[in-house]
Steps between C-alpha positions, in 0.01 A plus 500: 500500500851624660280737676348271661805264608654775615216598737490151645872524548439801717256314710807271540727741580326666748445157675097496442566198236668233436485315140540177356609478158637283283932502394376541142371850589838649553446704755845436653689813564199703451565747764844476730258541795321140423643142459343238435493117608481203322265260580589101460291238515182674518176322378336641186209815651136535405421806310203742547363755330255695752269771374211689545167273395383849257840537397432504102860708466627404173867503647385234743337311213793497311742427793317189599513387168901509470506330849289249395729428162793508687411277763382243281811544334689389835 
């Protein structure tokens, strides 16, 4: 899973990205070439999970699954 942070934090730094994310992830002082900037008063977002319609990846399965439980959680 770092692998994959780190690759979207490359996107970032090399300006193709940006990312929203929430203060819990503690990604603050992740890199000294990155801030970050709080947002206030922003309305709660939608969340989608977008895949392929054959996609019968067990990863995927599983991932939707945790979002699910932690959404409902919210």
């Amino acid at each position: 899973m770092i692998g994959a942070v780190e690759d979207k934090v490359e996107l970032v730094a090399g300006g193709q990205a940006i990312a929203t994310v929430p203060a819990s992830a503690g990604l603050t002082g992740l890199r000294p070439d990155l801030t970050t900037v709080p947002l206030e008063d922003v309305e709660p977002s939608h969340v989608v999970l977008a895949t392929r319609a054959d996609d019968r990846s067990r990863l995927v399965a599983a991932f939707r699954r945790i979002a699910q439980a932690q959404l409902a959680g919210a």
